[in-house]
PyMOL Python script that loads the backbone (N, CA, C, O; Angstrom):
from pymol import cmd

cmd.read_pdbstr("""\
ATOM      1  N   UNK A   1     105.136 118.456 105.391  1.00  0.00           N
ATOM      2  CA  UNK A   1     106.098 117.907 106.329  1.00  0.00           C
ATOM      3  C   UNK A   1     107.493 118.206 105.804  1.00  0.00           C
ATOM      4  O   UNK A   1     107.788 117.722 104.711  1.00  0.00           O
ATOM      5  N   UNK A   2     108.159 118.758 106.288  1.00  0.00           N
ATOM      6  CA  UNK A   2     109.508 119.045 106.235  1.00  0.00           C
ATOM      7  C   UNK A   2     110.572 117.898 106.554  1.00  0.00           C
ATOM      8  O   UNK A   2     110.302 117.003 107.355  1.00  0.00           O
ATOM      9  N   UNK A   3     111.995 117.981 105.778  1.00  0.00           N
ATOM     10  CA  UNK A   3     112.565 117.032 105.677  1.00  0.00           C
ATOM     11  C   UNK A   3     113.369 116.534 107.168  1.00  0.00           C
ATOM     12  O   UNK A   3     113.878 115.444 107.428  1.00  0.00           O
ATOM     13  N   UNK A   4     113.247 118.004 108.170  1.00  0.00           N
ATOM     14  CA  UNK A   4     113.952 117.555 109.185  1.00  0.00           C
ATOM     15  C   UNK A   4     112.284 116.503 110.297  1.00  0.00           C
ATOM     16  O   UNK A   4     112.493 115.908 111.355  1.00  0.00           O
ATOM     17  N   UNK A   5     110.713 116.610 109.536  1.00  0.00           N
ATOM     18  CA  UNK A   5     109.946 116.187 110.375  1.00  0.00           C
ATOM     19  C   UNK A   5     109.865 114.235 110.082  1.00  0.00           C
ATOM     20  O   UNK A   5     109.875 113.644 109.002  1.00  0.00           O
ATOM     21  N   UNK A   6     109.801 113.751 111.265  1.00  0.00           N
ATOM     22  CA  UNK A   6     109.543 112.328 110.350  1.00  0.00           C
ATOM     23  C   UNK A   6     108.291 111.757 111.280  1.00  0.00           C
ATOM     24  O   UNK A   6     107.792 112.476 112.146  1.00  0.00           O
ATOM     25  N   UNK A   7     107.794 110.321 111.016  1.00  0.00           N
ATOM     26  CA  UNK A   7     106.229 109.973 111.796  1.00  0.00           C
ATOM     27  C   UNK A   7     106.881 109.653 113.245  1.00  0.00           C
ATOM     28  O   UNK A   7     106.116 109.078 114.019  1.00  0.00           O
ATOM     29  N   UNK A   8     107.919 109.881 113.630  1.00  0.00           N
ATOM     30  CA  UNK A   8     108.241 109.741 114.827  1.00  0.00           C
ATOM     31  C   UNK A   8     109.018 110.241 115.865  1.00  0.00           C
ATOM     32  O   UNK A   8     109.877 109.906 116.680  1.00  0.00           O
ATOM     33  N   UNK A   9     107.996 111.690 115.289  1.00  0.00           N
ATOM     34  CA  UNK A   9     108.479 112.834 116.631  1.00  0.00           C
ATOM     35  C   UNK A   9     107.807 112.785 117.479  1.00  0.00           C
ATOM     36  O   UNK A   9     107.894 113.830 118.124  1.00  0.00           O
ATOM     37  N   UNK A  10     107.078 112.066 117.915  1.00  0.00           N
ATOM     38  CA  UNK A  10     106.857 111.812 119.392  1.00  0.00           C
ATOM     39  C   UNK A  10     107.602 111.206 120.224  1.00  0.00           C
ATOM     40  O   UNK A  10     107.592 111.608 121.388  1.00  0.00           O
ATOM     41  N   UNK A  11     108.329 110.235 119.905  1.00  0.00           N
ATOM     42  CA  UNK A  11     109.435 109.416 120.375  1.00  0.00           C
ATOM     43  C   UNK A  11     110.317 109.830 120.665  1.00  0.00           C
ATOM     44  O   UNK A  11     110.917 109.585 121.712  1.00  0.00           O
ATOM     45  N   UNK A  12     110.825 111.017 119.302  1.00  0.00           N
ATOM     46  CA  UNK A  12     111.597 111.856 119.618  1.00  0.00           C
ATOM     47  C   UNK A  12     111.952 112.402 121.063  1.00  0.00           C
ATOM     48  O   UNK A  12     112.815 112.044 121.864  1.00  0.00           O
ATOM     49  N   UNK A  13     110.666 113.724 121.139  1.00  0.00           N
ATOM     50  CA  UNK A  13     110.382 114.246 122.151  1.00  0.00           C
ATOM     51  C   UNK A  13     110.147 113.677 123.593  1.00  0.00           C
ATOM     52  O   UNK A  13     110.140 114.424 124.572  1.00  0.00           O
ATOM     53  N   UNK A  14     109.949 112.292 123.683  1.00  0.00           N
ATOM     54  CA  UNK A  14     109.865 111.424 124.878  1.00  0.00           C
ATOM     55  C   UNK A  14     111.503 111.157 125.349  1.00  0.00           C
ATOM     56  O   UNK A  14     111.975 111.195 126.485  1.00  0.00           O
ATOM     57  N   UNK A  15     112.166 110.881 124.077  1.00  0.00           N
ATOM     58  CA  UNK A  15     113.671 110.771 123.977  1.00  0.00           C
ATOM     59  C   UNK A  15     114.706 112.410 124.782  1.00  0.00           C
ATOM     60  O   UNK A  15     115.639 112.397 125.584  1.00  0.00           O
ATOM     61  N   UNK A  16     114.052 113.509 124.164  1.00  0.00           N
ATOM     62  CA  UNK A  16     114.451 114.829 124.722  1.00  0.00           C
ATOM     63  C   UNK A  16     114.186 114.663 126.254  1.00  0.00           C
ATOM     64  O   UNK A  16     115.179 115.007 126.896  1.00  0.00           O
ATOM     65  N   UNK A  17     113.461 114.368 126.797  1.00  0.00           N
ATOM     66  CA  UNK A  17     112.702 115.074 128.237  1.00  0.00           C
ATOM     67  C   UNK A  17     113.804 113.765 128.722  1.00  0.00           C
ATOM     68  O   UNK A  17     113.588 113.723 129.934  1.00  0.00           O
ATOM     69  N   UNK A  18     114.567 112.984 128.506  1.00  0.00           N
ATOM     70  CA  UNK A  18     115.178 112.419 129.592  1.00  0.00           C
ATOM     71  C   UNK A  18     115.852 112.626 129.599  1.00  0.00           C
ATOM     72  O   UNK A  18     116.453 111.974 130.453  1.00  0.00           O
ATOM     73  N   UNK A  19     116.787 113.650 128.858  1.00  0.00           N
ATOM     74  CA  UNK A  19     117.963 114.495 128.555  1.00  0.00           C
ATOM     75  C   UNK A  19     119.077 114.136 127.970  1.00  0.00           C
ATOM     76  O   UNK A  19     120.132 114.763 128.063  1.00  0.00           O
ATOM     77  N   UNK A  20     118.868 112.861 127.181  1.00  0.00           N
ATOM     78  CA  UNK A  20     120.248 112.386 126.315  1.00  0.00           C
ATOM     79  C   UNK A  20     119.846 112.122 124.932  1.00  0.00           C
ATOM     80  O   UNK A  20     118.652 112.079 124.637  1.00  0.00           O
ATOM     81  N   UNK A  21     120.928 111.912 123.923  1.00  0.00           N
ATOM     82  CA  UNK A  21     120.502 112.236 122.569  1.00  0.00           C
ATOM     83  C   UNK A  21     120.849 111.450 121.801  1.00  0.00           C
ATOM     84  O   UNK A  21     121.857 110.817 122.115  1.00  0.00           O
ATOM     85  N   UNK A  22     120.349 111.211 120.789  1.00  0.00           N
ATOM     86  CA  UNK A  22     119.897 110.236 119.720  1.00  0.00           C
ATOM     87  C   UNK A  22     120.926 110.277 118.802  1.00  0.00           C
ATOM     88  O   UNK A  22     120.585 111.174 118.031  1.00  0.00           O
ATOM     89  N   UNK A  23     122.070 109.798 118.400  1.00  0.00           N
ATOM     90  CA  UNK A  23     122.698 109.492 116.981  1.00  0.00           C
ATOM     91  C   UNK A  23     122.321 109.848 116.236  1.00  0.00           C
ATOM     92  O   UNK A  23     121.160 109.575 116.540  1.00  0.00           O
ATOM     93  N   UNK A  24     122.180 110.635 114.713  1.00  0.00           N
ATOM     94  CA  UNK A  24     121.305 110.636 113.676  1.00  0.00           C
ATOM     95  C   UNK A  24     121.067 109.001 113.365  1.00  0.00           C
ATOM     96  O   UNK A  24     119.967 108.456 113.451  1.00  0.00           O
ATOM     97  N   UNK A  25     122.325 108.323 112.984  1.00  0.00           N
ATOM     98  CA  UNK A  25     122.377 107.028 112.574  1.00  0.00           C
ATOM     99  C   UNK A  25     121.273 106.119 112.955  1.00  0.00           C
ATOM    100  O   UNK A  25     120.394 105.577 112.284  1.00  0.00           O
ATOM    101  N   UNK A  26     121.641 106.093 114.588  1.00  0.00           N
ATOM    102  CA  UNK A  26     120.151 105.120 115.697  1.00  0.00           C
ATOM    103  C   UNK A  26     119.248 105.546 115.266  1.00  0.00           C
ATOM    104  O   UNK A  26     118.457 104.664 114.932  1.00  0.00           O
ATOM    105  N   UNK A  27     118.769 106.954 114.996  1.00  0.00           N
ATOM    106  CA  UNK A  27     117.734 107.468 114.768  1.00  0.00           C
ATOM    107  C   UNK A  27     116.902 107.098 113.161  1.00  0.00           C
ATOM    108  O   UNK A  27     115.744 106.817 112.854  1.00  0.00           O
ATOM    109  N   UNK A  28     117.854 107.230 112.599  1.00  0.00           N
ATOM    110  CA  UNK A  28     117.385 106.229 110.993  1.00  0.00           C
ATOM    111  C   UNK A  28     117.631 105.068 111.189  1.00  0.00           C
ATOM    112  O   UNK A  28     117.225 104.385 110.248  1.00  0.00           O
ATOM    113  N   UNK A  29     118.169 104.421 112.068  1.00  0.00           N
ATOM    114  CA  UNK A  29     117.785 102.672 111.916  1.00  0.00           C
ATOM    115  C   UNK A  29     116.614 102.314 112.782  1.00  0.00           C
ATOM    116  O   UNK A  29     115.822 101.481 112.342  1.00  0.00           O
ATOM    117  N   UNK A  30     116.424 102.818 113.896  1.00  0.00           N
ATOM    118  CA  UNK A  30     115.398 102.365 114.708  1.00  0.00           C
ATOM    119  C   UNK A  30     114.374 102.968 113.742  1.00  0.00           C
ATOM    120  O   UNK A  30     113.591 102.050 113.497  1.00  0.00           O
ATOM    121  N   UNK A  31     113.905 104.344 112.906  1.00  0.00           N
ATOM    122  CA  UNK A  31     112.840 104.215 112.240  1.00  0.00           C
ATOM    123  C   UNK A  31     113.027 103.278 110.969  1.00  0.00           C
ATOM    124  O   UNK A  31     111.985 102.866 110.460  1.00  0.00           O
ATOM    125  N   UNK A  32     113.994 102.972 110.513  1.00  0.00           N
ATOM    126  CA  UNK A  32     113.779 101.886 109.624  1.00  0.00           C
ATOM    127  C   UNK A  32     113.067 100.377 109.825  1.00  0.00           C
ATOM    128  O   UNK A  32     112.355  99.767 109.028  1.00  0.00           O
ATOM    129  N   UNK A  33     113.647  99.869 111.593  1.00  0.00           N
ATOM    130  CA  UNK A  33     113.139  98.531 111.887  1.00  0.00           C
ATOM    131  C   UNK A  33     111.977  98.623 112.521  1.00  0.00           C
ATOM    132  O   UNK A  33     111.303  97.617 112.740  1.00  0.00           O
ATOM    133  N   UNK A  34     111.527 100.073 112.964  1.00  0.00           N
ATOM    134  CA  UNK A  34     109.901  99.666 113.650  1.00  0.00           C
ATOM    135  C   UNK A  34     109.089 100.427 112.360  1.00  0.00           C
ATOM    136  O   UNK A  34     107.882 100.206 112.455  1.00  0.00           O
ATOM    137  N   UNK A  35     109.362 101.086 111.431  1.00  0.00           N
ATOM    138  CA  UNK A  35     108.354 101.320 110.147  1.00  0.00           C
ATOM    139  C   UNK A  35     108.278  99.414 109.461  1.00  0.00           C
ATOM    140  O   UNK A  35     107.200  98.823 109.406  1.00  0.00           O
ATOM    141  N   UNK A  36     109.425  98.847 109.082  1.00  0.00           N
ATOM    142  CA  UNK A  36     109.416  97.680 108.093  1.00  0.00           C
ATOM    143  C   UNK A  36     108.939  96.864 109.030  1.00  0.00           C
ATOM    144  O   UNK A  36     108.525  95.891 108.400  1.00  0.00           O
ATOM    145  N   UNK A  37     108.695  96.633 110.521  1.00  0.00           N
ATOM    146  CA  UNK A  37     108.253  95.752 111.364  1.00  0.00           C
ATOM    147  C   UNK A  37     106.725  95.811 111.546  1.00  0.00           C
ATOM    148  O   UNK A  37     105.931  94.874 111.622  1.00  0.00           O
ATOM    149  N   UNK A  38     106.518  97.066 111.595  1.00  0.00           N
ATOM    150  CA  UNK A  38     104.654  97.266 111.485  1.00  0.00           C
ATOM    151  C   UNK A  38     104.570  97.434 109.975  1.00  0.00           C
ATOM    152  O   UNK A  38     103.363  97.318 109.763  1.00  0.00           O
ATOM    153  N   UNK A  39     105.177  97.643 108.791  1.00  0.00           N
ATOM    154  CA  UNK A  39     104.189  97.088 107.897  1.00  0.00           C
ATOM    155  C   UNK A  39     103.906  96.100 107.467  1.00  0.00           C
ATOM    156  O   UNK A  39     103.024  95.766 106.676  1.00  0.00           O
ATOM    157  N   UNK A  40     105.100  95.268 108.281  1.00  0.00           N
ATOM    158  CA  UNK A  40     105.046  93.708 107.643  1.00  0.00           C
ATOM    159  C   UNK A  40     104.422  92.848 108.713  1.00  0.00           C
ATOM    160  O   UNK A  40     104.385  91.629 108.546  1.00  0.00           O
ATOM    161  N   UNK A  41     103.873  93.468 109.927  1.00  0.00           N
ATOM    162  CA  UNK A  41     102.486  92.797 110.270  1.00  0.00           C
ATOM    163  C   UNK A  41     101.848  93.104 110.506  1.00  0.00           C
ATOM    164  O   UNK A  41     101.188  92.438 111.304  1.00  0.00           O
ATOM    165  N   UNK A  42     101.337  94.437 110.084  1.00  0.00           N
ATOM    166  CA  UNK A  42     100.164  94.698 109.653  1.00  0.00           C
ATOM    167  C   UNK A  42      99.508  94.128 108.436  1.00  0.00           C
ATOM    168  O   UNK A  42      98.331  93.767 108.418  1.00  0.00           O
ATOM    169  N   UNK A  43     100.405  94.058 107.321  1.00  0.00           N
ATOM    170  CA  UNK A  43      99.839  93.254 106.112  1.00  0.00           C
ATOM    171  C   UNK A  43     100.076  91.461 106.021  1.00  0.00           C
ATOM    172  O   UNK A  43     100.125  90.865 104.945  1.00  0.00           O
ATOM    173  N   UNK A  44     100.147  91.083 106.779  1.00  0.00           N
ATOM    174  CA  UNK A  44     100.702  90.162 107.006  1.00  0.00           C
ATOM    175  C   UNK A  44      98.723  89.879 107.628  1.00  0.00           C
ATOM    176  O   UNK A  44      97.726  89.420 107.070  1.00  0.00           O
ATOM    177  N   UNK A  45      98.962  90.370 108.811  1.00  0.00           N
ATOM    178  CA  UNK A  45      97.539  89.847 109.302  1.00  0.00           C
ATOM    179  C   UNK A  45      96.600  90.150 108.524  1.00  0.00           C
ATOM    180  O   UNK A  45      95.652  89.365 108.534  1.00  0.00           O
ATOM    181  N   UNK A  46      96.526  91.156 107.747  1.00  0.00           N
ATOM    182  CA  UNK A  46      95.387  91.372 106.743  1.00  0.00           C
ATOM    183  C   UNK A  46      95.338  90.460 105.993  1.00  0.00           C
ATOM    184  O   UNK A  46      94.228  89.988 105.746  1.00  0.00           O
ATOM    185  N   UNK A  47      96.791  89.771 105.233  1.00  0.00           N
ATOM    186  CA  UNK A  47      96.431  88.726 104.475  1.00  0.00           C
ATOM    187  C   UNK A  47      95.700  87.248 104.713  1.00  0.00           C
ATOM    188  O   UNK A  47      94.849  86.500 104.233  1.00  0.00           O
ATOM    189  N   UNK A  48      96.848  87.402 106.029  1.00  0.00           N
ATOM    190  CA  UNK A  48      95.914  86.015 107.248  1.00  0.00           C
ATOM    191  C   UNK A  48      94.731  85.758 106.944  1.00  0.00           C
ATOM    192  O   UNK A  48      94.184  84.837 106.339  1.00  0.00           O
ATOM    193  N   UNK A  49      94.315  86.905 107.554  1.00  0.00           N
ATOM    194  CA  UNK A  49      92.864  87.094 107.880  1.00  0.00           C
ATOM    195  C   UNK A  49      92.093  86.474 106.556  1.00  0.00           C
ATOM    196  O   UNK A  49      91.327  85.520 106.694  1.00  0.00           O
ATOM    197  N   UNK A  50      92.343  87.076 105.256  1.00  0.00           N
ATOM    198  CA  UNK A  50      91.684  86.775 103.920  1.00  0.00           C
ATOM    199  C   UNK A  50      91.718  85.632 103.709  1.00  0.00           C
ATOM    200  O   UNK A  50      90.819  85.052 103.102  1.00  0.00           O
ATOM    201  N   UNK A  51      93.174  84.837 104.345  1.00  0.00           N
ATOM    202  CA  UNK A  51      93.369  83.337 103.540  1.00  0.00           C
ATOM    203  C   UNK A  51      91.936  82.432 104.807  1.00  0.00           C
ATOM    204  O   UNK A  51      91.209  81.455 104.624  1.00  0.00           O
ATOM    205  N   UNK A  52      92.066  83.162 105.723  1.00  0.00           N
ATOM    206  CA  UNK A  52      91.318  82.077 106.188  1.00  0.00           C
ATOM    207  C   UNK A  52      90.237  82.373 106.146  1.00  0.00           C
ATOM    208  O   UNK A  52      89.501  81.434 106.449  1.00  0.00           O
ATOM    209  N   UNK A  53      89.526  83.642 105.805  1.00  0.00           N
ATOM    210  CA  UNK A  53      88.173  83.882 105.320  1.00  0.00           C
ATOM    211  C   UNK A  53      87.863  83.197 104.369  1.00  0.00           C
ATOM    212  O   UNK A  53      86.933  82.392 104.432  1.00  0.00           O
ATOM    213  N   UNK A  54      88.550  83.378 103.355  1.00  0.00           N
ATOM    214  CA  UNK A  54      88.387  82.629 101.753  1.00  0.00           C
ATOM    215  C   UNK A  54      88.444  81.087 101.725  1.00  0.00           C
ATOM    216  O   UNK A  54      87.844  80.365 100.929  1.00  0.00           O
ATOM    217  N   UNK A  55      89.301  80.683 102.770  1.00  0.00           N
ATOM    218  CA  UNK A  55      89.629  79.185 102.510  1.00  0.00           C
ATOM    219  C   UNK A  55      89.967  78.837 100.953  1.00  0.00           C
ATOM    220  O   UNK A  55      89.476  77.973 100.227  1.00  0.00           O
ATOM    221  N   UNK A  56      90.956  79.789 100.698  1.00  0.00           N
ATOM    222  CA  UNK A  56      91.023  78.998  99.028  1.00  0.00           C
ATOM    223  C   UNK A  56      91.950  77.773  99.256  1.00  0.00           C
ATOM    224  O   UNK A  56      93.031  77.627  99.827  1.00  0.00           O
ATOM    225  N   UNK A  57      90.888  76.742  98.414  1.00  0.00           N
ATOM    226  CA  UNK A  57      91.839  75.167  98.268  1.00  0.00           C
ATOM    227  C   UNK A  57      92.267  74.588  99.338  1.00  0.00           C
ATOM    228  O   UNK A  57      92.900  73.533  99.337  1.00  0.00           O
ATOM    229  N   UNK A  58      92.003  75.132 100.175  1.00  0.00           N
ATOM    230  CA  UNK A  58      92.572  74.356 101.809  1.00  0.00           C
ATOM    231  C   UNK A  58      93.808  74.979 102.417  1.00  0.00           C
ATOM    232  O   UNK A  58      94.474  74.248 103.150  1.00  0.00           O
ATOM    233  N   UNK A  59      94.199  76.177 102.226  1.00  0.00           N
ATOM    234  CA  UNK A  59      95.444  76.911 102.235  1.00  0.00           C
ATOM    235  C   UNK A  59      95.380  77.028 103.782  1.00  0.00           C
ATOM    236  O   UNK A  59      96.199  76.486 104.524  1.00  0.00           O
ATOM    237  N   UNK A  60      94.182  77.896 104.263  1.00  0.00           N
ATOM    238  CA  UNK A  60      94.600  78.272 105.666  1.00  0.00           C
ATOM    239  C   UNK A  60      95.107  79.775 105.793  1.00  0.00           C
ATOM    240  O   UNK A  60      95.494  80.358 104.781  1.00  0.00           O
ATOM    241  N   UNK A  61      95.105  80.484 107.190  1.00  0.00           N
ATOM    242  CA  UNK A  61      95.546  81.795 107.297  1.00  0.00           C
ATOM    243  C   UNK A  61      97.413  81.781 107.046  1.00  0.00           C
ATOM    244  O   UNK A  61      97.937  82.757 106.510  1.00  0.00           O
ATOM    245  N   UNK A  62      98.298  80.526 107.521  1.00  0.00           N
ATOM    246  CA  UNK A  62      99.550  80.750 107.788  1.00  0.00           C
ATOM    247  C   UNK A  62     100.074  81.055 106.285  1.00  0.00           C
ATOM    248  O   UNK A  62     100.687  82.107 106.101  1.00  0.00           O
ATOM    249  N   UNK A  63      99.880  80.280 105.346  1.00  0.00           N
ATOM    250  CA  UNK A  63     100.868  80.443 103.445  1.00  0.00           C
ATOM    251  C   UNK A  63     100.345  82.253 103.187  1.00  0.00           C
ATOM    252  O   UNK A  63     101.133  82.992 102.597  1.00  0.00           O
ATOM    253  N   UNK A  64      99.135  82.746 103.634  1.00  0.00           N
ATOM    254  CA  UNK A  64      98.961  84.110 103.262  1.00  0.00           C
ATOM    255  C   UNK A  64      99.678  85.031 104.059  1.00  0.00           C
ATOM    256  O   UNK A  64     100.138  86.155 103.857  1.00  0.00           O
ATOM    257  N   UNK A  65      99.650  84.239 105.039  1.00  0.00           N
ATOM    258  CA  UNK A  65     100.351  85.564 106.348  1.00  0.00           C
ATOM    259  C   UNK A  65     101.883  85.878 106.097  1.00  0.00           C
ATOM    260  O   UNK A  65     102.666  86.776 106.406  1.00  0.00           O
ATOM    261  N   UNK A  66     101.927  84.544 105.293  1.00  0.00           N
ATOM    262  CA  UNK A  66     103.463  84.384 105.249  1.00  0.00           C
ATOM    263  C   UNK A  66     103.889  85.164 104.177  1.00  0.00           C
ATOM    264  O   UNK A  66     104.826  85.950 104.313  1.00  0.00           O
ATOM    265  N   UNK A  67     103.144  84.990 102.861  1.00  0.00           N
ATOM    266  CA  UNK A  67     103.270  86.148 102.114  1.00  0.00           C
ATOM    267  C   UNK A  67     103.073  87.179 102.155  1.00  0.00           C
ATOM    268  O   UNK A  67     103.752  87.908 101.432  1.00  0.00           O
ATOM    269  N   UNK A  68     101.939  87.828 103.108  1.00  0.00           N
ATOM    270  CA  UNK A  68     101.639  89.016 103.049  1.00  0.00           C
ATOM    271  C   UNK A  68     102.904  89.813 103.881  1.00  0.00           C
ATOM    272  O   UNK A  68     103.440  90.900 103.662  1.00  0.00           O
ATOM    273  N   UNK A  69     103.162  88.675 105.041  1.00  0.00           N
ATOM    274  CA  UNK A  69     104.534  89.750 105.662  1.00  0.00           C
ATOM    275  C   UNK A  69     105.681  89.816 104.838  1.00  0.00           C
ATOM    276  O   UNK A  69     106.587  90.600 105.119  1.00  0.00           O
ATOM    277  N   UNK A  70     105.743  89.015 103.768  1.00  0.00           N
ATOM    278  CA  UNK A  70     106.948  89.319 103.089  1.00  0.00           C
ATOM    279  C   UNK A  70     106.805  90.509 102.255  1.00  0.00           C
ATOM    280  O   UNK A  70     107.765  91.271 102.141  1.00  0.00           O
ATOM    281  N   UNK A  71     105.638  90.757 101.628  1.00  0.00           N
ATOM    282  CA  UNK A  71     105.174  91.727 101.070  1.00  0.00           C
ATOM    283  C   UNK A  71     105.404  93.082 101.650  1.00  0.00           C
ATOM    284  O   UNK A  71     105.989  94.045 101.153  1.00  0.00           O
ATOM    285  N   UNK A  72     104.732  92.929 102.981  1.00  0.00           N
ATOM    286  CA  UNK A  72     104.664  94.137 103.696  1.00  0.00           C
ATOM    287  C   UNK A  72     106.138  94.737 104.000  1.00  0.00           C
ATOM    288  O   UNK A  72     106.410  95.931 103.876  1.00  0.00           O
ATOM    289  N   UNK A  73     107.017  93.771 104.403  1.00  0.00           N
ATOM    290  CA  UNK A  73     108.399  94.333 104.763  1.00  0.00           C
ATOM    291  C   UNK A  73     109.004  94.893 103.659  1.00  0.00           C
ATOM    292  O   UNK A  73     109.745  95.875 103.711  1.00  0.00           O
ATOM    293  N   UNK A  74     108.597  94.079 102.311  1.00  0.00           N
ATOM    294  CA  UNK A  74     109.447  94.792 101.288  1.00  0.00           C
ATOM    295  C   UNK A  74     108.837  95.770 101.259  1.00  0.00           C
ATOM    296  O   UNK A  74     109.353  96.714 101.858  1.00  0.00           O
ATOM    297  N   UNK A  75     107.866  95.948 100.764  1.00  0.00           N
ATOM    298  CA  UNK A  75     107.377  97.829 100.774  1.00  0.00           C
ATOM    299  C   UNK A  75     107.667  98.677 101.860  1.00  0.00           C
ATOM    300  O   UNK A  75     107.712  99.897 101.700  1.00  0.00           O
ATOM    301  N   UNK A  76     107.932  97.969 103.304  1.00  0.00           N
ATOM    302  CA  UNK A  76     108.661  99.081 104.516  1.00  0.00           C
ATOM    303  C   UNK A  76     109.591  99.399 103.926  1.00  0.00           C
ATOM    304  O   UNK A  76     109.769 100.614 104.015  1.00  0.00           O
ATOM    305  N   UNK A  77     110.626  98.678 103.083  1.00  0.00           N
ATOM    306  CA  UNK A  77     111.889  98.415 102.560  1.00  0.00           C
ATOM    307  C   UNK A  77     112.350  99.667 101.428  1.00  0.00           C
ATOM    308  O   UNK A  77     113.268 100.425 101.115  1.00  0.00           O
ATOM    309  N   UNK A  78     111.160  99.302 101.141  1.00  0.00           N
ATOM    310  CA  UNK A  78     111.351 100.091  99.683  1.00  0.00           C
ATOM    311  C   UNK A  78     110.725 101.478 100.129  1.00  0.00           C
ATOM    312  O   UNK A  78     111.408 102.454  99.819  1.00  0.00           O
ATOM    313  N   UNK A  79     109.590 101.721 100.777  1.00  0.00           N
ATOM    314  CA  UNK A  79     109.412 102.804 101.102  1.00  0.00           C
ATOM    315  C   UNK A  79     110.320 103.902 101.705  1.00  0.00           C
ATOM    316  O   UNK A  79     110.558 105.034 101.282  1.00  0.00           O
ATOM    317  N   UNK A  80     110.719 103.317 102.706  1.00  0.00           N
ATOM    318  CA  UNK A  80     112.219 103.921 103.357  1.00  0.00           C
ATOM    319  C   UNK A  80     113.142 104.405 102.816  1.00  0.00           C
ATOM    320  O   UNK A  80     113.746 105.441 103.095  1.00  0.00           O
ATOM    321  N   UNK A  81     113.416 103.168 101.441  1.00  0.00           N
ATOM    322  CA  UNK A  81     114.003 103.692 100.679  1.00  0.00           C
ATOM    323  C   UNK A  81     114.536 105.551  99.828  1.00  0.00           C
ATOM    324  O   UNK A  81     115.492 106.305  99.647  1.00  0.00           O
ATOM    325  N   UNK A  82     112.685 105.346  99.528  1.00  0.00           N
ATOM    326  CA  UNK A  82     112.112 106.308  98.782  1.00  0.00           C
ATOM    327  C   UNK A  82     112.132 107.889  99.545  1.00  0.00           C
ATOM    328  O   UNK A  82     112.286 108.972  98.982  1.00  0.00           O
ATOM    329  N   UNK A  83     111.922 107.617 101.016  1.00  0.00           N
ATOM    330  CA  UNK A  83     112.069 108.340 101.802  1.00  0.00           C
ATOM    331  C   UNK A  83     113.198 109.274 102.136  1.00  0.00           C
ATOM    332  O   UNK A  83     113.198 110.437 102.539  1.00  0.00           O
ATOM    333  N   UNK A  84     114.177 108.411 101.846  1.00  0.00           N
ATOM    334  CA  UNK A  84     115.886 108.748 101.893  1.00  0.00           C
ATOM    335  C   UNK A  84     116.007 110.108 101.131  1.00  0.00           C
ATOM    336  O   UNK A  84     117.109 110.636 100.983  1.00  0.00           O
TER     337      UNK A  84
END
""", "prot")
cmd.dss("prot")
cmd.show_as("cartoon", "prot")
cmd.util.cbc("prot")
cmd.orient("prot")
């Protein structure tokens, strides 16, 4: 993958066909807030899911979910970062 390709050239290209154009800027913030937004609930529900499978101590799905999305956003965070 090349540095001008990113996971959201499809959007891109949906963006082209209506014939107006993207900021670079918009274009790195909107992939910044919908990458850190799906990883932080995607892992977020995965954790859910575990706390309330496990039932550890009486916790419940919400204290895991809650961590796991904090988790998840920081690694959108940091990933992005890395990406730069």
């Amino acid at each position: 993958m090349s540095d001008q390709e990113t996971q959201f050239d499809g959007l891109s290209s949906l963006v082209r066909l209506t014939g107006s154009s993207v900021p670079a800027r918009a274009k790195f913030v909107g992939e910044t807030v919908l990458g850190c937004t799906l990883s932080s609930v995607v892992f977020g529900l995965v954790c859910g899911q575990m706390g309330a499978s496990l039932a550890y101590k009486g916790v419940g799905p919400l204290v895991p979910y809650l961590v796991g999305s904090w988790v998840g956003y920081t690694m959108g965070i940091v990933g992005q970062w890395y990406r730069v």
